[in-house]
C-alpha positions as a Python dict, from the first residue, in 0.01 Angstrom:
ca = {
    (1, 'X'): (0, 0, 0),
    (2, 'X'): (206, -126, -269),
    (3, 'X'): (596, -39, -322),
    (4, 'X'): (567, 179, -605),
    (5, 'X'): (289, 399, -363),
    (6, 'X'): (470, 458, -48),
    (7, 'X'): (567, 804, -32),
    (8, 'X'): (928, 951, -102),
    (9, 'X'): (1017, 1095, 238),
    (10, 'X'): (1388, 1077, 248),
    (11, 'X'): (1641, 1354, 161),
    (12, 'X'): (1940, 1151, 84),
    (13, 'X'): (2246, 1296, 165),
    (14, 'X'): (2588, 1161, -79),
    (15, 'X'): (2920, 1240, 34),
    (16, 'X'): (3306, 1119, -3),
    (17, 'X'): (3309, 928, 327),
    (18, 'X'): (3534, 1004, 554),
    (19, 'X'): (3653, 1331, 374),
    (20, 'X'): (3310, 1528, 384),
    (21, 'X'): (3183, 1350, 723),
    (22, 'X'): (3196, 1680, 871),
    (23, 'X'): (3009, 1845, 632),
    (24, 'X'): (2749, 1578, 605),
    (25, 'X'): (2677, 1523, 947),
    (26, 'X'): (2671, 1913, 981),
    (27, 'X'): (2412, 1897, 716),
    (28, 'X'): (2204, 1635, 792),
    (29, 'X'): (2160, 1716, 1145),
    (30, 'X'): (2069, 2102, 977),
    (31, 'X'): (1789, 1917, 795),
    (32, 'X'): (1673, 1716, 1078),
    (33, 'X'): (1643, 1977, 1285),
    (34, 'X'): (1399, 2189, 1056),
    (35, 'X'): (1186, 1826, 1046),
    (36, 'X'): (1293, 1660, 740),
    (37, 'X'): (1429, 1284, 748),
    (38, 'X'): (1788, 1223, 630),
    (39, 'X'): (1972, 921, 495),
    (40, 'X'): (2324, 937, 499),
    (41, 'X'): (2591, 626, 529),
    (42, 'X'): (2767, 706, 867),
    (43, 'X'): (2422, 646, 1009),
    (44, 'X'): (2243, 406, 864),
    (45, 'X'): (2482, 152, 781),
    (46, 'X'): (2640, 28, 1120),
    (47, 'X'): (2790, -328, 1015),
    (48, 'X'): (2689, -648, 827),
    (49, 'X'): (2478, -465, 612),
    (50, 'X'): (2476, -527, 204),
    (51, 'X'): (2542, -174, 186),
    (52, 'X'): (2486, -116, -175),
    (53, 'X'): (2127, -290, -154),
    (54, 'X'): (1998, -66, 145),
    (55, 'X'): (2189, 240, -64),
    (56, 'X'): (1995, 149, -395),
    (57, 'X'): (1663, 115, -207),
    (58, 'X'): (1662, 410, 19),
    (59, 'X'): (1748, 636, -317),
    (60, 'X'): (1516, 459, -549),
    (61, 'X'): (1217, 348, -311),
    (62, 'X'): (1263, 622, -71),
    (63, 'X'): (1460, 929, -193),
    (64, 'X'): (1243, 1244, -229),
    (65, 'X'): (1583, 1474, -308),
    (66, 'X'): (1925, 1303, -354),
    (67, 'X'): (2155, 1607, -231),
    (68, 'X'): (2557, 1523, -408),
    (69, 'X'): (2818, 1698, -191),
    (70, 'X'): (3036, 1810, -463),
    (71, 'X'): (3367, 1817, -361),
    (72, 'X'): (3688, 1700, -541),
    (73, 'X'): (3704, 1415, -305),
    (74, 'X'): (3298, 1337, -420),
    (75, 'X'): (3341, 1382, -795),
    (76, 'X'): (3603, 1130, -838),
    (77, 'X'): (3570, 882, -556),
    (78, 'X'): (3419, 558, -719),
    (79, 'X'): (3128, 515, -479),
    (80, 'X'): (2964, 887, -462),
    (81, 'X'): (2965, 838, -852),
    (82, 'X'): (2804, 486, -838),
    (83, 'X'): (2525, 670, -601),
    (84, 'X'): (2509, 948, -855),
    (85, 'X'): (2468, 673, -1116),
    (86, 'X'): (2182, 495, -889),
    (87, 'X'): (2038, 870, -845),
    (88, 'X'): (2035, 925, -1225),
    (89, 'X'): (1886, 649, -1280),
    (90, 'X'): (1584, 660, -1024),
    (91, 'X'): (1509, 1010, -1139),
    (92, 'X'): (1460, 890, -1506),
    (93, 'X'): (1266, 542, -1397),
    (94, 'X'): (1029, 732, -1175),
    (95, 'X'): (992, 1068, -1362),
    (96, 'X'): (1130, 1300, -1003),
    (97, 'X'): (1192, 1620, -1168),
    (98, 'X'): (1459, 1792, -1014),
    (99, 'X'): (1561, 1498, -802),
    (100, 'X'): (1941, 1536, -793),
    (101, 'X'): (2038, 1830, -630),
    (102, 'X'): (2441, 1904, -608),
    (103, 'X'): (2539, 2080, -331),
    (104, 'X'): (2895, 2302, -370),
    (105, 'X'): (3087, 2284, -80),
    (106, 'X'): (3454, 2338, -87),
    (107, 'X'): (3634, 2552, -361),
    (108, 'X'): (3623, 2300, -637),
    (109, 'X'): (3562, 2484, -968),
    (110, 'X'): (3271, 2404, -1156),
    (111, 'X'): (3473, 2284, -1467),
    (112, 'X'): (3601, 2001, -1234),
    (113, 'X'): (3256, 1880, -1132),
    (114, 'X'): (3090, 1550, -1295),
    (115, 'X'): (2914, 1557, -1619),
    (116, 'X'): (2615, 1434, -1467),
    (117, 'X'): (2589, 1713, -1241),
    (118, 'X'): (2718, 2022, -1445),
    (119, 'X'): (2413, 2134, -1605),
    (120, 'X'): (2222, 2147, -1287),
    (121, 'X'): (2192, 2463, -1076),
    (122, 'X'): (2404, 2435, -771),
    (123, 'X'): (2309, 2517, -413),
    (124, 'X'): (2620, 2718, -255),
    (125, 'X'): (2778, 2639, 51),
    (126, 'X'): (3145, 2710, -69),
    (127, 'X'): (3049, 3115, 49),
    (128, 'X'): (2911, 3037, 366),
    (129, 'X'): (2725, 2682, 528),
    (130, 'X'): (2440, 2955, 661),
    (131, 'X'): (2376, 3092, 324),
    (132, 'X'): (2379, 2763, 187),
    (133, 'X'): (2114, 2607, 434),
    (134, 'X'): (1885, 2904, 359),
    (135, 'X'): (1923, 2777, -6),
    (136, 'X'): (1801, 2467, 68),
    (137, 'X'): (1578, 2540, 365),
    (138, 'X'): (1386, 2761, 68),
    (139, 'X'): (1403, 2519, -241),
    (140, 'X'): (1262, 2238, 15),
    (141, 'X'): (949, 2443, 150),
    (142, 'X'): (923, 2543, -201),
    (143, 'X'): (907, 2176, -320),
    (144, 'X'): (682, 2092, -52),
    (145, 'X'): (938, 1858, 86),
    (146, 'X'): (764, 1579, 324),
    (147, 'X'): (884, 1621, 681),
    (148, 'X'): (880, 1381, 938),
    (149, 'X'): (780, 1301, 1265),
    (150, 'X'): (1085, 1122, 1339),
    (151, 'X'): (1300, 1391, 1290),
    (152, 'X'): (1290, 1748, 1484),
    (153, 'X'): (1521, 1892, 1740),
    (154, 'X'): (1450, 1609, 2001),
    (155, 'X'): (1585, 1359, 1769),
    (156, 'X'): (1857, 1552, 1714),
    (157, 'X'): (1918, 1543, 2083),
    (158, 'X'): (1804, 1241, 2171),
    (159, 'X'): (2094, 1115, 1859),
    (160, 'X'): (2359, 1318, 2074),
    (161, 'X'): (2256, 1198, 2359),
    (162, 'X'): (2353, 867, 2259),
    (163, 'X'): (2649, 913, 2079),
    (164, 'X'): (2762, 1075, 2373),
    (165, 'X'): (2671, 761, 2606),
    (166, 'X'): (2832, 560, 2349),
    (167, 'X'): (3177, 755, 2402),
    (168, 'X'): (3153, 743, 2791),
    (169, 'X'): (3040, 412, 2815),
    (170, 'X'): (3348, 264, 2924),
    (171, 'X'): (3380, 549, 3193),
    (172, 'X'): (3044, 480, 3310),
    (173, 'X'): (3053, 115, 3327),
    (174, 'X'): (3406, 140, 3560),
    (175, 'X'): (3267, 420, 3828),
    (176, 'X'): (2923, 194, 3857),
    (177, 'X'): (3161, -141, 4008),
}
């Protein structure tokens, strides 16, 4: 199948790191969960990477939604705006209507938020994260958003599970001598 064929099947989540981690991994777990596939920086780059390459391919080979966490942190922090830049520019290459969608999800007023972004109808989380889900939940059954078979709740779990290992594993390696 060539490049410009391979399905979008990535919702591509852009966030201040390490201000909106919280948020973000809240999120993307959310998403995985209901079966869609996530790409977010805290876990998918690990070390050693060329981070900006993998970045710029997953949203413009890959990306079916770029979601922008708009926070103040986000809307002035020099590498969420280069990924809104790389987002902005995949949506116009490959024609993805609607492709950026901002996300509000602190108190930030909407005067403050990027001029890329402003026009675009956000999806609220600033009055409540379950409210905000539902938002998205709906506008990505409505766009037929592509879900995955490596996502679900057992990835979710099986993800915990190791992170979890990964925090006892000094514990665990001292009680087995």
């Amino acid at each position: 199948m060539p490049e410009s064929a391979k399905p979008r099947r990535l919702i591509f989540v852009s966030h201040a790191t390490p201000q909106d981690n919280a948020f973000a991994s809240w999120l993307a777990m959310q998403l995985a969960i209901a079966g869609y596939e996530t790409w977010r920086d805290v876990t998918k780059l690990l070390g050693g990477e060329q981070f900006w390459r993998d970045i710029e391919a997953a949203i413009n080979d890959h990306a079916f939604r770029f979601l922008f966490i708009s926070t103040l942190e986000s809307n002035r922090k020099e590498g969420t705006l280069r990924e809104l830049k790389i987002a902005k520019a995949a949506q116009t290459r490959h024609a993805i209507k609607d492709f950026i969608v901002p996300i509000k999800a602190d108190a930030l007023p909407f005067n403050a938020v990027h001029a890329d972004i402003s026009d675009l109808n956000f999806v609220r989380f600033d009055n409540g994260w379950d409210e905000g889900l539902r938002q998205l939940l709906d506008l990505l059954q409505r766009e037929s958003a592509p879900k995955s078979d490596r996502a679900g709740p057992a990835c979710v779990s099986e993800w915990h599970k190791r992170q979890q290992d990964r925090t006892r594993k000094s514990f665990v390696c001292r009680r087995n001598r």
